[in-house]
C-alpha positions as CSV (number, residue, x, y, z in Angstrom):
1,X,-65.4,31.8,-95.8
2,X,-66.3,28.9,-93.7
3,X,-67.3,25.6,-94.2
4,X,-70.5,26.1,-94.8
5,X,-70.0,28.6,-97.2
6,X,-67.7,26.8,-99.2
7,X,-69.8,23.8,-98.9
8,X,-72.5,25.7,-100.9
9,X,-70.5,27.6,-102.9
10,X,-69.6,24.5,-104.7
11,X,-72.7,22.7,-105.1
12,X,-74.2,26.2,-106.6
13,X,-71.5,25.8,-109.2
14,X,-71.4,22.5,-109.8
15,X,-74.5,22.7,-111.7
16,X,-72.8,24.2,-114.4
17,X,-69.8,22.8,-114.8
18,X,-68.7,20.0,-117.6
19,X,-68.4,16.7,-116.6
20,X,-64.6,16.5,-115.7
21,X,-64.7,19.6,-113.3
22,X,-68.2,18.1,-112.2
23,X,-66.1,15.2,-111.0
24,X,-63.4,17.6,-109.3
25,X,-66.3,19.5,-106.8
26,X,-67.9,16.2,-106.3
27,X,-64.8,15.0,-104.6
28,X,-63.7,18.2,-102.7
29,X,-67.1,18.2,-101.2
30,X,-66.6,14.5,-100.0
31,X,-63.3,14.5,-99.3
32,X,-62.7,17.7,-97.4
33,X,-60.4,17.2,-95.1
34,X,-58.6,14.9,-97.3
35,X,-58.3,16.9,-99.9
36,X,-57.0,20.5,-97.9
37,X,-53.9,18.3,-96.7
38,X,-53.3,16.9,-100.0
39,X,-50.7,18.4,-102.8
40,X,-52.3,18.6,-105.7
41,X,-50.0,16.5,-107.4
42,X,-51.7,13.5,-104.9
43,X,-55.4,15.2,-105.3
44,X,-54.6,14.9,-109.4
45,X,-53.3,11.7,-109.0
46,X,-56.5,10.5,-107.1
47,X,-58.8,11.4,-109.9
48,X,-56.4,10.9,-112.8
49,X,-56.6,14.5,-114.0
50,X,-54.2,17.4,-114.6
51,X,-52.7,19.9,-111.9
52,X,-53.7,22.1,-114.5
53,X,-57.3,21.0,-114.4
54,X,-57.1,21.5,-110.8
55,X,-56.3,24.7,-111.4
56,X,-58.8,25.8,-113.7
57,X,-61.6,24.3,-112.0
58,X,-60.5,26.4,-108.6
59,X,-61.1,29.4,-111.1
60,X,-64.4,28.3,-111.8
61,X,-65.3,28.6,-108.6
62,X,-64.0,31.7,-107.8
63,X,-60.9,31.1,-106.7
64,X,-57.3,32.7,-107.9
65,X,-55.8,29.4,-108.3
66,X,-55.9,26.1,-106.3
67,X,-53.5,27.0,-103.6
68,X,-56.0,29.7,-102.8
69,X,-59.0,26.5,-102.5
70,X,-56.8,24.4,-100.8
71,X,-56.4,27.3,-97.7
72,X,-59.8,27.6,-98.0
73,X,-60.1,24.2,-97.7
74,X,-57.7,24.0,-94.8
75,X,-59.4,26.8,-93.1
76,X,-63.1,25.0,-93.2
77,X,-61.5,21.8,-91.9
78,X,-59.8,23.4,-89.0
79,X,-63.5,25.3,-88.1
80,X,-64.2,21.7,-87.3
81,X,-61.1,21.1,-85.0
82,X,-61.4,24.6,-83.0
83,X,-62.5,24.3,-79.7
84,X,-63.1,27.9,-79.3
85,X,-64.9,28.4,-82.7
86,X,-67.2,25.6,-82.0
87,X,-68.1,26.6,-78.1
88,X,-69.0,30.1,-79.8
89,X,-71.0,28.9,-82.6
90,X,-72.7,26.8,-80.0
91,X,-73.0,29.8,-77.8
92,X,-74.6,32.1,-81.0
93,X,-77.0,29.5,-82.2
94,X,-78.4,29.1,-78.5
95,X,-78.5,25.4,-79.3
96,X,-79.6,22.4,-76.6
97,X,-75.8,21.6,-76.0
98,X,-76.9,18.2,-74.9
99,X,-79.2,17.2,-77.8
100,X,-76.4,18.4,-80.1
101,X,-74.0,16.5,-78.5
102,X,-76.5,13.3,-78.4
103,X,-77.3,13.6,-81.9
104,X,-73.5,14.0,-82.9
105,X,-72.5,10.9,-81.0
106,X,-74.9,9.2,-82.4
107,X,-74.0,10.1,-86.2
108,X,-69.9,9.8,-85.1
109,X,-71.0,6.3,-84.3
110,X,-73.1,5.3,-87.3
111,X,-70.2,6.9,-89.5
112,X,-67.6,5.6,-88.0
113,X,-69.5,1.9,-87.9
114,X,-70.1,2.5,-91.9
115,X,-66.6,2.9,-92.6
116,X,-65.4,-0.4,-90.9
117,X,-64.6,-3.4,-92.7
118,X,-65.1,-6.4,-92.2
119,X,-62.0,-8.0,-93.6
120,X,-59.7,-5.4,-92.0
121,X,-61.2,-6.8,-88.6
122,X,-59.7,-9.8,-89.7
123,X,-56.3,-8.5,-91.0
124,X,-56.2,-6.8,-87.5
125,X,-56.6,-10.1,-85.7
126,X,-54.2,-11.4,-87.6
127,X,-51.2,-8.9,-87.3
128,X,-51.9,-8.9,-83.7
129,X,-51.7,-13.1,-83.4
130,X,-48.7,-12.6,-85.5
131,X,-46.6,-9.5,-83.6
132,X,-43.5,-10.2,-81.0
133,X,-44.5,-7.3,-79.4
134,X,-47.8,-4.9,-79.5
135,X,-47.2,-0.9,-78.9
136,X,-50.2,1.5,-78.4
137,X,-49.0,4.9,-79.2
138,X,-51.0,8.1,-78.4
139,X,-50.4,11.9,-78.2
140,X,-53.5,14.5,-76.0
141,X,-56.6,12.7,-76.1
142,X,-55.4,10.3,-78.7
143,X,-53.3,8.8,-76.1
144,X,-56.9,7.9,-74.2
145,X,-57.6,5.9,-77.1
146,X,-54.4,3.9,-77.0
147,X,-54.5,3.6,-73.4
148,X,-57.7,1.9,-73.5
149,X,-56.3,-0.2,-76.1
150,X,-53.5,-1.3,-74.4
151,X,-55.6,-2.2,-71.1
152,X,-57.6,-4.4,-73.5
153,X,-54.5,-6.4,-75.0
154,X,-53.0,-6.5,-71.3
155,X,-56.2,-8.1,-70.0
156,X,-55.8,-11.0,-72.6
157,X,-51.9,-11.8,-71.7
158,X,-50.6,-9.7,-75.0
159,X,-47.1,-8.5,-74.9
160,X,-48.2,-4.9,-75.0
161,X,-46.2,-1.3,-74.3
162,X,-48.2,1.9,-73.8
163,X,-46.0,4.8,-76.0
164,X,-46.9,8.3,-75.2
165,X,-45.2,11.5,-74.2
166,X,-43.4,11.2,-71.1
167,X,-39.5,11.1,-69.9
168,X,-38.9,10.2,-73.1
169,X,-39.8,11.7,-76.7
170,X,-42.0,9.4,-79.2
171,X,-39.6,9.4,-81.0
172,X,-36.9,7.9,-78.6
173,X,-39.2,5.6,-77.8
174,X,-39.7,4.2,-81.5
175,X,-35.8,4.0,-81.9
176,X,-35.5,0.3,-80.7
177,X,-38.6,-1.3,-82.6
178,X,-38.2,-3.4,-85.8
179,X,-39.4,-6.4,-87.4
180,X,-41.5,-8.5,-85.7
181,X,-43.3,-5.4,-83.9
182,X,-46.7,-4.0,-84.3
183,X,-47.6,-0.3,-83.6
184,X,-51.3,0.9,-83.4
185,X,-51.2,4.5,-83.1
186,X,-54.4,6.4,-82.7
187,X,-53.8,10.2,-84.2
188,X,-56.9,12.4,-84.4
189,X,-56.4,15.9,-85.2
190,X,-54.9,18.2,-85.2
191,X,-52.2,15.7,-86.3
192,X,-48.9,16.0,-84.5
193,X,-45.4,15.9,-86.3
194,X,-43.4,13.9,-83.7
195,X,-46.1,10.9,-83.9
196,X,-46.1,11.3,-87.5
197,X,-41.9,10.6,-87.6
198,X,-42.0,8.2,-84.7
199,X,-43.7,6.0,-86.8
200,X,-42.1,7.0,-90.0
201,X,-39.0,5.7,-88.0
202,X,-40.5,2.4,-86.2
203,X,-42.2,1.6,-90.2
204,X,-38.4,2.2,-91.3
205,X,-37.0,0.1,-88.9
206,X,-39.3,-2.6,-89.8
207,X,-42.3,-2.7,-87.8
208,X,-45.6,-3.3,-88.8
209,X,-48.2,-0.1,-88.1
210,X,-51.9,0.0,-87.9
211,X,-53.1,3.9,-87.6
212,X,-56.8,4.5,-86.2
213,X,-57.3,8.3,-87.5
214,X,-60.4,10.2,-88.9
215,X,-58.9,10.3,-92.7
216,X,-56.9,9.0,-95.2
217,X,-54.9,12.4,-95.4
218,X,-53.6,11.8,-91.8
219,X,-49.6,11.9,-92.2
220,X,-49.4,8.9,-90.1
221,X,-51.1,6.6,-92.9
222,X,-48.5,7.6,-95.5
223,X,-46.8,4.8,-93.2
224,X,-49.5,2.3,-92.6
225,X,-49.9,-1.1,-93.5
226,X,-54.1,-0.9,-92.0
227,X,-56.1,1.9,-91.3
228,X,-59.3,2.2,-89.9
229,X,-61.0,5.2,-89.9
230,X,-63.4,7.1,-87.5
231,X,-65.7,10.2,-87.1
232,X,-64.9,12.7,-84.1
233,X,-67.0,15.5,-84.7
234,X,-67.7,17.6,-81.4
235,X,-69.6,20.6,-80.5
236,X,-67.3,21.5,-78.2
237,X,-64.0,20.1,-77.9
238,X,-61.5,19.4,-80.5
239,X,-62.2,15.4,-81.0
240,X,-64.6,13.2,-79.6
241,X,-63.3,9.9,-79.0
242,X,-66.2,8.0,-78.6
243,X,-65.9,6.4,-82.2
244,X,-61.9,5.9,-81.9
245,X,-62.6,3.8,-78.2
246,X,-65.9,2.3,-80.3
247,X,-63.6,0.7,-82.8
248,X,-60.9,-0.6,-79.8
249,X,-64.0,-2.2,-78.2
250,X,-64.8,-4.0,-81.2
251,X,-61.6,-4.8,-82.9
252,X,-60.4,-6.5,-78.9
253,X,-63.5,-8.0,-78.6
254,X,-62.9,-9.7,-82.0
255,X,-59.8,-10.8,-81.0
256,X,-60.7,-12.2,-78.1
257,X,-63.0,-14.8,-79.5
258,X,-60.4,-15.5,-82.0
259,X,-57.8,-16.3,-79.6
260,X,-59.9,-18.6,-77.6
261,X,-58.2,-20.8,-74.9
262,X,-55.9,-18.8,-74.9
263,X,-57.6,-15.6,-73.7
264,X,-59.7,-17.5,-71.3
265,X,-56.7,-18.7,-69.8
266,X,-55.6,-14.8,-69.3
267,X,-58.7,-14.1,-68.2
268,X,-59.2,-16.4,-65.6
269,X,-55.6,-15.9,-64.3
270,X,-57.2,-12.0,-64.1
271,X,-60.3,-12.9,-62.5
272,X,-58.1,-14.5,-59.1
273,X,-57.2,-11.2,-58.8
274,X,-60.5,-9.7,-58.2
275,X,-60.6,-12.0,-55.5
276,X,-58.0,-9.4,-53.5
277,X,-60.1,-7.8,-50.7
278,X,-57.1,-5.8,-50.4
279,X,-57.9,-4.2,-53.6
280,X,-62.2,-4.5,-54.5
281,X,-64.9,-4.6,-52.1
282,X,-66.2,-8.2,-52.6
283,X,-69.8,-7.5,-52.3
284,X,-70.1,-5.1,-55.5
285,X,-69.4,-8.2,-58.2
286,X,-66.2,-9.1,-60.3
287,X,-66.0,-7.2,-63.5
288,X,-62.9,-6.0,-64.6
């Protein structure tokens, strides 16, 4: 069964159903992906109901039991994350690969614009003015995202490290940080276990993490003290990261009018280097 499928399979029963079940479907169908990594001791917990109830309302949808939605579940989600099933639903449905991908980068940024808050662009400012140390961690194309992060923080004289797989693991890379250091990771899926206990160990040790994922049921946010989230969806390729380096260009940007003189004085010290005519051509302007 695939997601769309499922998706109608439960609003054609949800017609039916008494109110407490009612309230079951209505977040399965908008929370997904949450909800297929979920146990269903958390998913119970969520909406204050049974596992038992969870159980009974998988039967009445046709299910065995709930581990039997919940792989159902898991399956629809990973339709979205498949690189070769989306190029060959793309392929079947002889779509306009560039309007799709127009109109899906379009809606990836409304969403992902819709689900930012206000006050958590301020908690971020504030966990950045307050950190020793600022690491950007990133895994595949995640690691884009932190990298452009990084470049960002770099520009305006933060203490910043770039973290991501190289001579050494993640996770020997987390090892030394602690208390007084801040970790924003950027983890779209499929989510990768290593990240996930690199910054298990870094939150362990101390640090402070900020996680900038697609959902709440990312392992990485079991250990995060902020979390914004994003919307990814691609026609072809696993993630897009247009909404994740959409966030980094407004959460920096942010920052760097809250930290004032003190920006512009990074800045300008960057700016003498554009000067290098060893480096840029001097006739094509100064923009870093």
């Amino acid at each position: 069964m695939d997601s769309t499928q499922l998706q109608a399979l439960l609003r054609e029963k949800i017609e039916t159903m008494p109110n407490k079940a009612r309230r079951v479907v209505e977040y399965l169908l908008s929370n997904t992906r949450e909800a297929a990594f979920l146990s269903i001791g958390e998913v119970a917990e969520r909406l204050e109901v049974s596992k038992a109830q969870l159980v009974r309302v998988a039967r009445m949808v046709g299910f065995s039991g709930y581990a039997d939605l919940k792989d159902t579940l898991q399956n629809s989600v990973l339709e979205h994350v498949n690189p070769t099933a989306l190029l060959s639903k793309i392929m079947k449905n002889r779509q306009d690969l560039p309007e799709e991908i127009l109109r899906m980068e379009h809606a990836n940024l409304d969403d992902t614009w819709n689900q930012l808050k206000p006050q958590n662009i301020v908690k971020f400012c504030e966990m950045v003015k307050q950190a020793g140390m600022v690491y950007c961690m990133g895994w595949g194309i995640s690691s884009i995202v932190a990298e452009s992060l990084y470049s960002r923080l770099v520009e305006m004289g933060i203490r910043t490290s770039l973290m991501k797989r190289g001579s050494a693991a993640l996770i020997e890379q987390a090892r030394p940080l602690g208390k007084g250091d801040l970790v924003v990771v950027c983890e779209l899926p499929s989510y990768v276990i290593e990240v996930t206990e690199s910054i298990e160990k870094a939150s362990s040790n101390g640090a402070s993490v900020i996680t900038i994922t697609d959902s709440p049921a990312a392992p990485v946010c079991q250990h995060s003290n902020l979390s914004f989230f994003v919307s990814e969806t691609s026609p072809t390729f696993g993630s897009s990261i247009v909404g994740p380096v959409f966030i980094v260009h407004i959460l920096t940007s942010v920052l760097c009018v809250n930290l004032g003189e003190k920006v512009k004085a990074a800045l300008q010290d960057q700016e003498m280097g554009l000067h290098d005519e060893r480096i840029y051509h001097p006739a094509y302007g100064l923009r870093y």
